[in-house]
C-alpha positions in Angstrom: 0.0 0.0 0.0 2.4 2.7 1.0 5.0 1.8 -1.9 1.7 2.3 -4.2 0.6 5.6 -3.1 4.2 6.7 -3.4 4.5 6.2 -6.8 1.1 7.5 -7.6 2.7 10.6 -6.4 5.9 10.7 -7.5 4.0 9.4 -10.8 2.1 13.1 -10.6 5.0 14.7 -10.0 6.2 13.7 -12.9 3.1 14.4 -15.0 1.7 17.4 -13.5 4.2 20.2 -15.1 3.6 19.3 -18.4 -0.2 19.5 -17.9 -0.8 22.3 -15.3 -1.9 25.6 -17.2 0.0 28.8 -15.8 3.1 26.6 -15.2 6.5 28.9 -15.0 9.0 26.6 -14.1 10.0 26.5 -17.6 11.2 29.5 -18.0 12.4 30.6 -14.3 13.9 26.9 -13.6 17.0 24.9 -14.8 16.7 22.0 -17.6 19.9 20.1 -16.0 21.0 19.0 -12.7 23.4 20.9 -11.5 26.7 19.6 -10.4 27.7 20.0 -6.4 31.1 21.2 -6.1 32.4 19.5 -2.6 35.3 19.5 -0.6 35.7 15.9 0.4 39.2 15.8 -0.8 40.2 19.0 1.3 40.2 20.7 -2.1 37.4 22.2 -4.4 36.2 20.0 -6.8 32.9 18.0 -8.7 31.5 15.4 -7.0 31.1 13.6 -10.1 34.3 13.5 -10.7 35.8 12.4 -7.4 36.6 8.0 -7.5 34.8 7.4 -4.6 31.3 7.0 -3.6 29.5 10.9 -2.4 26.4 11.5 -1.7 26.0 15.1 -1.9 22.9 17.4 -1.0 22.9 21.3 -1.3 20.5 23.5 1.0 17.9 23.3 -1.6 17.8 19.4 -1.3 18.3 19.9 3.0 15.2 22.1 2.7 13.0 19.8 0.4 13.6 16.5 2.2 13.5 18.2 5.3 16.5 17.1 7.2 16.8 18.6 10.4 19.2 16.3 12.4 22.1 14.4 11.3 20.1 11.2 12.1 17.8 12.0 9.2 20.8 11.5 7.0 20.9 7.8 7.8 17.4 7.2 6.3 18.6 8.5 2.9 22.5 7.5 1.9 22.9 3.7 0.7 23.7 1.4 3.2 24.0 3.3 5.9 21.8 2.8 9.4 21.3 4.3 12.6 20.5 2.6 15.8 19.2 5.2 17.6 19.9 4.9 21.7 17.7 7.4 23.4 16.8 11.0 23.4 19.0 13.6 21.2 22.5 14.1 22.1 22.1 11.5 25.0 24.6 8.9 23.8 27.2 8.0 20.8 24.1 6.2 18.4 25.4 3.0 16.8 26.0 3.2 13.6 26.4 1.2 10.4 28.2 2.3 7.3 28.6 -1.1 4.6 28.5 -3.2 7.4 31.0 -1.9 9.2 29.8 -1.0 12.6 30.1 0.8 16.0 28.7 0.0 19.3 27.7 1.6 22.6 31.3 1.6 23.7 34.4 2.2 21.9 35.1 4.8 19.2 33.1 5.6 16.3 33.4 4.0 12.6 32.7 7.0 10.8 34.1 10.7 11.1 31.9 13.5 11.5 32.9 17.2 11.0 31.3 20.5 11.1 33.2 23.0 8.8 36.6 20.7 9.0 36.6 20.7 12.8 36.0 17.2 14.2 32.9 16.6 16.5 33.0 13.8 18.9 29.4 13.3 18.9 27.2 13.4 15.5 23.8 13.2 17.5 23.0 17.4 16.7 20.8 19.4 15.5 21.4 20.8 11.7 20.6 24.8 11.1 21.5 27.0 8.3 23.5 24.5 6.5 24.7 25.2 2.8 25.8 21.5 2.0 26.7 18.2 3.5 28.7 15.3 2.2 28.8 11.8 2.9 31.8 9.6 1.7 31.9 6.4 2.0 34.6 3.9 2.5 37.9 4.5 4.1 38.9 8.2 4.6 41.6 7.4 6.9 44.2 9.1 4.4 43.1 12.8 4.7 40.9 12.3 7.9 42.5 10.1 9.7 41.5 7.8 12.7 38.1 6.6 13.2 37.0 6.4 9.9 37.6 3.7 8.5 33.6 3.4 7.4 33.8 7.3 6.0 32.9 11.1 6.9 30.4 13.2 7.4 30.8 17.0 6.0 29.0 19.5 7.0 29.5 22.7 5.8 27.4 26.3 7.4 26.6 28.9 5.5 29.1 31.9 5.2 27.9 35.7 6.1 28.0 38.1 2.8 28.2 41.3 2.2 24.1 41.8 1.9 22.2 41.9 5.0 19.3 39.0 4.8 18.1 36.5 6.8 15.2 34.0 7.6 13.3 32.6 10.2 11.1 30.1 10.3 8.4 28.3 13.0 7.0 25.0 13.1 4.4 23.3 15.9 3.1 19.1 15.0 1.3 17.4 17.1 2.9 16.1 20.5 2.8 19.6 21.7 6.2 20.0 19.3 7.4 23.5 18.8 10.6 24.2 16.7 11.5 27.5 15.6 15.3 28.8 13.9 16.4 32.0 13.0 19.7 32.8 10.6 21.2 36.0 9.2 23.2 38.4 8.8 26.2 40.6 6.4 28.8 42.9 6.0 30.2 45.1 8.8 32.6 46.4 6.7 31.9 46.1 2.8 33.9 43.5 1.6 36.1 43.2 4.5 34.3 42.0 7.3 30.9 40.3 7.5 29.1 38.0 10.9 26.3 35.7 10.8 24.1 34.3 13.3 21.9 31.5 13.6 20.1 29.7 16.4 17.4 27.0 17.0 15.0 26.2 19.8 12.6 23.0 20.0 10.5 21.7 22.4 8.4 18.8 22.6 6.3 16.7 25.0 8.0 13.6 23.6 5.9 10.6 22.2 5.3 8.3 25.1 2.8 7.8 28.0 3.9 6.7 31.9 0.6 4.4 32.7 2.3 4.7 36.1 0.8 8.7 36.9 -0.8 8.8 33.0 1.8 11.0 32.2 1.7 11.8 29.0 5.2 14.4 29.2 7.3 11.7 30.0 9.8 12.2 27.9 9.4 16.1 27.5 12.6 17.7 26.2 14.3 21.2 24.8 17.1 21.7 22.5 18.7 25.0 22.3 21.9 25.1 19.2 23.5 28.4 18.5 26.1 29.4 16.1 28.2 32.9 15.8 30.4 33.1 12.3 32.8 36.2 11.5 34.6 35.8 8.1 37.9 38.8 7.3 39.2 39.5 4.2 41.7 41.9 4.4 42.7 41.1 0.8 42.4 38.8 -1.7 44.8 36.2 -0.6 44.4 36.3 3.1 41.0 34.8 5.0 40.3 34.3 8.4 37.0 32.6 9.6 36.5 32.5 13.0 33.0 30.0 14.3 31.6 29.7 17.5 29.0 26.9 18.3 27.3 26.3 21.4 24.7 23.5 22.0 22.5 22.7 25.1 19.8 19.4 25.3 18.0 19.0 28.5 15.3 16.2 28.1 14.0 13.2 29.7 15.6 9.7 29.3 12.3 7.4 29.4 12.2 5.8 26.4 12.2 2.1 26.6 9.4 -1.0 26.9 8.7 -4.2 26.1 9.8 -5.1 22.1 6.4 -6.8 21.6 5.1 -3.1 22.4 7.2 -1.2 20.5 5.9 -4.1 17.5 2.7 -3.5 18.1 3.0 0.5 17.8 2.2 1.1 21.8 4.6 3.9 23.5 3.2 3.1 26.8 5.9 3.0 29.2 5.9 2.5 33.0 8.4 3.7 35.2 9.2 5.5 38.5 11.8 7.7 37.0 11.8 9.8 34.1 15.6 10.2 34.0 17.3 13.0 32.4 19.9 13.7 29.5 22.1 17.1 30.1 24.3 18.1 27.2 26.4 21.3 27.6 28.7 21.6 24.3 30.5 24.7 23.3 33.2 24.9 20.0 35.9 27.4 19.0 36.6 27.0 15.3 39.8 29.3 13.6 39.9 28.4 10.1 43.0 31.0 8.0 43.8 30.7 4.5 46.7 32.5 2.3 47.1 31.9 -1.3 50.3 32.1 -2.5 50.4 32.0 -6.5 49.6 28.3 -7.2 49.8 27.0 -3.6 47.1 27.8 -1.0 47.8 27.8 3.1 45.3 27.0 5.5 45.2 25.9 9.1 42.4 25.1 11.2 42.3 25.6 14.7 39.4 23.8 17.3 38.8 24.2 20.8 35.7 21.8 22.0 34.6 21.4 25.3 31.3 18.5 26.1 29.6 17.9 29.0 27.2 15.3 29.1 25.3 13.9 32.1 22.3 11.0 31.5 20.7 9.4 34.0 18.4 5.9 33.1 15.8 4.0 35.2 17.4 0.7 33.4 15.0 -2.1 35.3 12.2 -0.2 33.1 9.5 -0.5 35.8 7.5 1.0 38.3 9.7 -0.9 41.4 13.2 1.5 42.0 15.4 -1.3 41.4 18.0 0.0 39.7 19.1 3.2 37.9 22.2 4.1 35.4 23.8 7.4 35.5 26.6 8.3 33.6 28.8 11.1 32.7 31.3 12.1 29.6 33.2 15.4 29.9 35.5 15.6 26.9 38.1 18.6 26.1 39.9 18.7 23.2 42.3 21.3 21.1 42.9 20.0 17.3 45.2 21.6 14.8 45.7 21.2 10.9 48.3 22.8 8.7 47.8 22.1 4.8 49.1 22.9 1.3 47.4 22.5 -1.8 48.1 23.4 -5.2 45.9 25.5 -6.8 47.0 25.7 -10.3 45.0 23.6 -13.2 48.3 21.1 -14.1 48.7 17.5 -14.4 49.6 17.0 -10.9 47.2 18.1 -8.2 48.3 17.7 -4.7 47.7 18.3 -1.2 50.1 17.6 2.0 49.4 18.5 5.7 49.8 17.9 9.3 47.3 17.1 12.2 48.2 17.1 16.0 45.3 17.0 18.5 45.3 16.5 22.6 42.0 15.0 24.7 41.2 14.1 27.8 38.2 12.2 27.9 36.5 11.9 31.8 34.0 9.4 32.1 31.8 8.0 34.6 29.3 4.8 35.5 27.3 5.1 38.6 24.7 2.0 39.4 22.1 3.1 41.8 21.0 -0.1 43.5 18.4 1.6 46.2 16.9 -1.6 47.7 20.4 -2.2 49.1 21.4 1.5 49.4 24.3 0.9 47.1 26.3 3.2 44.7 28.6 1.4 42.3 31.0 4.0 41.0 33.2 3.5 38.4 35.2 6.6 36.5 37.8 6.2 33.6 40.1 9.4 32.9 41.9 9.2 29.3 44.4 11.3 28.3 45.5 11.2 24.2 47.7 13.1 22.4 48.3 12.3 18.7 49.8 13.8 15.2 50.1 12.7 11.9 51.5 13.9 9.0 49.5 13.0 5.5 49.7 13.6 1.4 47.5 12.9 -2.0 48.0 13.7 -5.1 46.0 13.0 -8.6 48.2 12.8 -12.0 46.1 13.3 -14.9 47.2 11.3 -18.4 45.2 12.1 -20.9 41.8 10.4 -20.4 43.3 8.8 -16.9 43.8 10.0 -13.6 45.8 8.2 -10.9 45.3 9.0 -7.3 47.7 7.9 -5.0 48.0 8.8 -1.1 49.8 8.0 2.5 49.2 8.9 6.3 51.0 8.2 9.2 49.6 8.7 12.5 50.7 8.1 15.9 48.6 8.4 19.1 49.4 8.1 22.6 47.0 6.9 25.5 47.1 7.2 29.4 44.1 5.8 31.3 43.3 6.3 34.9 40.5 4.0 36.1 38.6 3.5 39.5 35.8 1.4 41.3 34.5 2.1 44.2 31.5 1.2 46.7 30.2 -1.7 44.6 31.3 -4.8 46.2 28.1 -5.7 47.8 26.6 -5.5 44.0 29.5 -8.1 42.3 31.9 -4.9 41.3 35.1 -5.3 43.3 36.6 -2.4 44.5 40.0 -1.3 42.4 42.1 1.2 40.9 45.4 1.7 38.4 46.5 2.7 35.5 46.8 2.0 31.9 49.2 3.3 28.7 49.3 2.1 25.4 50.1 3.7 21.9 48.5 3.6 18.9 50.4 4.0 15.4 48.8 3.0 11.7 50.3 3.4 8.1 47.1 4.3 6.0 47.5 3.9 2.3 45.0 4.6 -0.7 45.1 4.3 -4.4 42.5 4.9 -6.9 42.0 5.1 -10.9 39.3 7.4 -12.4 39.2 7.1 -17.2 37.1 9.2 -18.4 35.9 6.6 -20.9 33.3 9.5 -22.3 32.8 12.7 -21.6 30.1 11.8 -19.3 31.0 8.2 -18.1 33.8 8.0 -15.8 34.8 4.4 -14.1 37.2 3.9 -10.8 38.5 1.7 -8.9 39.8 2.0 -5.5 41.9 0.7 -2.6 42.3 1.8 0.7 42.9 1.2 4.1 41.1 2.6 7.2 41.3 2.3 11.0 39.8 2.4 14.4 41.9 3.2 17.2 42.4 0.8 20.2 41.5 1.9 23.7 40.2 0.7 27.3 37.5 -1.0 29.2 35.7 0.7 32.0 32.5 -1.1 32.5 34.0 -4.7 32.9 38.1 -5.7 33.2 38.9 -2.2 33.8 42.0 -0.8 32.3 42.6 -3.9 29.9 43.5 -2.3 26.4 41.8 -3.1 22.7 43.9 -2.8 20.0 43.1 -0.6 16.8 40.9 -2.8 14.2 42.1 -2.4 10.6 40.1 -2.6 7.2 40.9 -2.8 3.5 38.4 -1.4 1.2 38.3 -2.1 -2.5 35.6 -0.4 -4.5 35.2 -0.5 -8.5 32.1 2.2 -9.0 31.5 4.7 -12.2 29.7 7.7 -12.2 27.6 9.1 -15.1 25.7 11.8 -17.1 23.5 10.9 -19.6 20.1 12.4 -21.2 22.5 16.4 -21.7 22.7 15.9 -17.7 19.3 15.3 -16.4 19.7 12.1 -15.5 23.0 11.4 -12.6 23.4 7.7 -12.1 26.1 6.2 -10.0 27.0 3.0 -8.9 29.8 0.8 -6.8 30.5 -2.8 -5.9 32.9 -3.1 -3.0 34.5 -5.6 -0.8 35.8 -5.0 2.4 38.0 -7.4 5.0 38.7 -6.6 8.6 41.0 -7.3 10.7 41.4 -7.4 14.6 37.8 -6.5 14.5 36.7 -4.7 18.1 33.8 -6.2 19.2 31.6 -5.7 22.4 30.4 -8.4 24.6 27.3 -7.7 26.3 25.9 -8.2 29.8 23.8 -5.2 29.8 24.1 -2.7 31.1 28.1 -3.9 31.3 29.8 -4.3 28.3 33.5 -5.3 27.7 35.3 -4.9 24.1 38.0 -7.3 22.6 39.9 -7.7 19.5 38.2 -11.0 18.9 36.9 -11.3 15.4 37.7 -11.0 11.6 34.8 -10.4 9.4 34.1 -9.3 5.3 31.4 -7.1 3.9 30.7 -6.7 0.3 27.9 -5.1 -1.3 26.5 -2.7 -4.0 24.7 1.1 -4.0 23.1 3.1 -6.8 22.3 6.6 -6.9 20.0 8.2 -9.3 19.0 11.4 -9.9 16.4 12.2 -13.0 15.2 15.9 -13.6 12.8 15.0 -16.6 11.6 18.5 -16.8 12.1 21.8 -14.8 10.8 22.2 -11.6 10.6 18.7 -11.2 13.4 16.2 -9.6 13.4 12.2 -8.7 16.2 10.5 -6.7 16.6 7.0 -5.5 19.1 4.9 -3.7 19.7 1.4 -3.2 22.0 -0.3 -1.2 22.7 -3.9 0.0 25.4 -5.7 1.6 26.4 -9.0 3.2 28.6 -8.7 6.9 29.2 -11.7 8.6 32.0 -12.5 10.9 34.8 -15.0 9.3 36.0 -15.8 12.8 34.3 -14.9 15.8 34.1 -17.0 19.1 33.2 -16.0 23.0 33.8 -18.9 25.2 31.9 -22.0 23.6 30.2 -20.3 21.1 31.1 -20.1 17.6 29.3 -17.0 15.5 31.8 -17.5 12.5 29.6 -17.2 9.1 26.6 -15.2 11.1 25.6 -11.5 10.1 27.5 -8.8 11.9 24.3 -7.1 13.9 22.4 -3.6 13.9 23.5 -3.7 9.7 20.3 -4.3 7.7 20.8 -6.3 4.6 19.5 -3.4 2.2 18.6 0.1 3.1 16.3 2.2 0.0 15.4 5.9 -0.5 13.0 7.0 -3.7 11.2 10.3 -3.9 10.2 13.6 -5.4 10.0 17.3 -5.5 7.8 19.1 -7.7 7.3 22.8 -8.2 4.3 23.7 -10.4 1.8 26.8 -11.1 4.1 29.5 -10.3 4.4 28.9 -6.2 3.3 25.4 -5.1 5.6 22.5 -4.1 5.1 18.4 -3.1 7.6 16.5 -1.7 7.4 12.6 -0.9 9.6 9.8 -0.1 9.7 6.2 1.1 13.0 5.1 2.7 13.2 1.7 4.3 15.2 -0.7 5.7 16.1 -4.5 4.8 16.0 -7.4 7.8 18.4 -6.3 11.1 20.0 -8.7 13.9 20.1 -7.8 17.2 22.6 -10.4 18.7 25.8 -11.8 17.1 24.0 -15.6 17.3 21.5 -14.1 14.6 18.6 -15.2 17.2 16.9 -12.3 17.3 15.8 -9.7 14.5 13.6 -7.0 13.1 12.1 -7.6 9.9 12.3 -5.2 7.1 10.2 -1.8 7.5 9.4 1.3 5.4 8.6 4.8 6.3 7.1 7.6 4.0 7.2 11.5 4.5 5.3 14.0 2.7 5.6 17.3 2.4 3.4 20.1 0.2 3.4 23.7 0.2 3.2 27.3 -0.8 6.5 29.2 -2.0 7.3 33.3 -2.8 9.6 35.1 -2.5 9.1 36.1 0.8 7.7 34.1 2.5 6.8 29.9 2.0 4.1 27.9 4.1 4.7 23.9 4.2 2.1 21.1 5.7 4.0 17.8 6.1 3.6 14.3 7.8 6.4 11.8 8.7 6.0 8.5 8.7 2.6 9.1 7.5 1.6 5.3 7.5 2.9 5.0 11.2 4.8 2.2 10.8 6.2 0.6 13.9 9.7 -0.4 14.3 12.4 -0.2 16.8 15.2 1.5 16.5 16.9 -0.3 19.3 16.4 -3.8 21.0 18.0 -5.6 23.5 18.3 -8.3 25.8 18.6 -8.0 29.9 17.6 -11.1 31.4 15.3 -13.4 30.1 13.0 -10.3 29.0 13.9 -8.2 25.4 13.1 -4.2 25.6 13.5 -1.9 22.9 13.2 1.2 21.7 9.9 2.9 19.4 10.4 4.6 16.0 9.3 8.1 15.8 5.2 7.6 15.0 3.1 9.6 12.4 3.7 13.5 13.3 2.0 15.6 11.2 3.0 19.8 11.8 2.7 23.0 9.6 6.1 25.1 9.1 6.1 29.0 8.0 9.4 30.2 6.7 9.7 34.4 6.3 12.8 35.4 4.8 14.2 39.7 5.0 
């Protein structure tokens, strides 16, 4: 059913221009599809002509598909997936890129940067964006550690010289307010220009306590600000100073039974709504001086978090038993590069990257029937550098890409248990050093067999530094886990550029794979696997006439651990869990009779298992979002639904006893946004 009305619409989408008297969009909007000009390779360049796989959306496609939160991302790039935890910017979400996959400990598989400063945490709110990127496969050459799955690029909006600026105010049902404001310009004409932008949202949350019939359980507010002041003294020299500041305070009450959150019920029932308290404040320098044919830049961050949850983790009425926990993270990154900017055979780029973090972290079990407070605290101190080059060599019709990073990182871990022995934790303390180093290749070919046809293939290696337990074994190190990605993809034009289709098969082998063992809530991570993933993702794009845009994605790939065993059991040749087998996004915008707009898409998910035995899993599931509305220059007016079928699905499950509890979808929401622009 919802796959059928779907195409009905993106059917009249398709149609309704060429029919629709009074239609304008043929003369006010563009025939082609206009190429995206990215930065993934710390250089400008066309995403369609970069040998690696890119999904790239503008703010035009931001706006349309109404992406909001870098968790909305996940529903729409080819095989990736997010396992979301709890409440917005409560924890480090799992997350799944080609298999490859993180966990509720441990560091993350994928890199995620806000205007090439790195940001610990992806879990944010998105506002007045002018582009992200997602690459996929290993970017461990330019980026570095932790992403050996790929990056995430986002990239604000910069101030210029005219004054203008929007704000906009939504309100959807579960008493859900959200409201953002951007703007700004010069100071001094074309010299110095600011820009400001800040977003609020509140929302009674979607679940019910039958325990007082409280219906605010999970009640939350989000408050994300951003400052941006851009010199340029001349035209060589830049200086782009950003400061972001974020603060989540909501409820943590988001768990029941999985046969609930199957059956579409957000009943909970609990004596203790919990709380997640995010404080998060960043410093971003970013100077540039070009010098004839090379161009300078460094980038300077200065990042403070402070995040406090606490969980009513027996998910009952009884006060049995309550998690608290606590990250506070400071960190100072800097990056020194050279590029060439001439137009010559050789294109190149060479730089340095040194970064120091202390990472303070805490566990605290609240056991009140026996008055008990296991505490448990882990303080890590890390200090790295790295040193990195890549360079493309263009031969007539072929380009050879061919890069190296070294990187080198040093770890001192402080760890301590206290007060816990009447609850199984014995008491200790000590420390813990190791170091980290990895050699991080890549080599790719691009022939530009046409004008518009372009095949590649690629190899490259990525890695995910080591690190220590807290929660069980404390101070016992993990090593790094190492993969090697191979990827043979092309990317096309056809139809004079309305139609973008691009495709790649890849294979990927790990090795040393870091993988968490599970007692909820304690978890311990090992080095105690090797697995493979290989799979396939298309990307289409078709703009058949003006005004009027389909995309799609596919993606599908086969995990499964090669070796694997924990104590007697064997889960060699099963899937590697929370990775769905395929993941699918089709849609489309259309903009007809001078000022109206539709937007729908389905996006979906293939079958995902919970447990490395394979003995427990969610079968596939499919959500639509629609979106129409009312556009001028001024001013636009939007009426939209998510998941307008309300499909039910969890986007977490897990096992604590004999008993599985999990973690609802978002349900239908249905809201009306007004956007006024000066």
């Amino acid at each position: 059913m919802k796959c059928k009305v779907l195409c009905l619409i993106v059917a009249a989408g398709f149609f309704l221009p060429a029919w629709v008297p009074g239609y304008a969009g043929e003369n006010t909007q563009k025939t082609t599809l206009e190429n995206i000009t990215v930065t993934a390779n710390k250089t400008e360049e066309n995403a369609q002509k970069i040998p690696m796989s890119i999904t790239a959306l503008d703010e035009f496609d931001i706006q349309d598909r109404s992406i909001t939160q870098t968790s909305d991302l996940f529903d729409r790039v080819p095989n990736m997936y997010l396992t979301r935890t709890g409440p917005l910017g409560a924890t480090d979400n799992i997350a799944s890129v080609r298999g490859i996959t993180s966990f509720m400990t441990g560091g993350s598989v994928y890199g995620f940067f806000v205007d090439d400063v790195f940001y610990p945490s992806a879990d944010i709110n998105l506002m007045d964006v002018a582009r992200i990127e997602v690459l996929r496969g290993p970017q461990g050459t330019l980026y570095g550690k932790n992403t050996e799955a790929g990056v995430i690029n986002v990239i604000t909006k910069k101030p210029e010289n005219t004054w203008a600026g929007n704000i906009s105010l939504s309100y959807s049902n579960y008493n859900t307010f959200d409201t953002a404001l951007a703007g700004g310009g010069a100071l001094v004409k074309d010299k110095l220009f600011v820009r400001l932008a800040g977003k609020f949202n509140s929302s009674d949350g979607y679940f019910t306590n039958t325990e007082d019939n409280d219906d605010n359980v999970n009640e939350g507010k989000t408050y994300d600000g951003r400052i941006s002041l851009f010199y340029q003294p001349s035209d060589r020299l830049t200086a782009d100073l950003k400061v972001n500041l974020q603060k989540y305070n909501t409820n943590y009450a988001e768990f029941t039974s999985y046969d609930k959150v199957m059956d579409g019920n957000f009943d909970i029932s609990i004596n203790d709504p919990g709380y997640v308290d995010k404080d998060f404040k960043n410093v971003s320098l970013k100077i540039a001086y070009d010098m004839d044919e090379i161009r300078l830049t460094s980038i300077t961050g200065i990042l403070s978090s402070d995040r406090k949850n606490r969980n009513d983790v027996d998910f009952t009425p009884r006060d049995d038993y309550r998690l608290n926990t606590k990250t506070d993270r400071q960190s100072y990154t800097q990056e020194f590069r050279l590029n060439s900017t001439n137009s010559s055979q050789l294109k190149w780029t060479v730089g340095t990257y040194l970064f120091n973090t202390t990472d303070d972290s805490g566990i605290i079990y609240d056991v009140p029937a026996y008055g008990v407070s296991s505490e448990q605290y882990g303080d890590m101190d890390s200090k790295g550098a790295a040193v990195y080059g890549q360079a493309d060599y263009t031969m007539g019709d072929l380009v050879v890409t061919a890069g190296l990073r070294y990187e080198y990182e040093r770890k001192n871990y402080d760890y301590l248990w206290k007060n816990g022995d009447l609850i199984g934790y014995t008491p200790s303390a000590g420390s813990s050093e190791k170091n980290f180093e990895a050699l991080l290749p890549k080599f790719a070919l691009t022939y530009e067999l046409t004008e518009n046809f372009r095949p590649y293939a690629s190899v490259a290696k990525g890695f995910k530094s080591g690190g220590f337990n807290l929660s069980s074994n404390p101070g016992t190190a993990y090593d790094s886990e190492y993969t090697w990605n191979y990827e043979l993809g092309f990317k096309s034009e056809l139809a004079h550029n309305r139609i973008q289709l691009n495709a790649a098969l890849f294979y990927i082998s790990w090795e040393d794979l870091q993988v968490e063992q599970p007692s909820y809530p304690d978890y311990v991570i090992d080095n105690a696997a090797e697995a493979t993933s290989k799979g396939v993702e298309v990307e289409l794009r078709i703009r058949p006439l003006p005004g009027v845009d389909l995309y799609g994605s596919l993606g599908y790939v086969d995990a499964t651990f090669d070796e694997y065993t924990n104590g007697t059991a064997d889960y060699s040749g099963k899937n590697i869990p929370n990775s769905p087998s395929h993941t699918y996004s089709i849609g489309s915008t259309c903009r007809f009779l001078d000022h109206w707009m539709v937007n729908a898409e389905l996006n979906g998910a293939g079958t995902i298992y919970y447990t490395a035995d394979n003995n427990k899993s969610q079968g596939s599931y499919q959500v639509v979002n629609v979106k129409a509305g009312y556009e001028t220059d001024r001013f636009d007016l939007y009426l939209w639904a998510r998941n307008l079928f309300d499909e039910a699905y969890a986007t977490r499950a897990f096992q604590m006893g004999s008993d599985w509890w999990a973690r609802n979808g978002d349900p239908l929401t249905v809201g009306l946004t007004f956007r006024y622009r000066f």
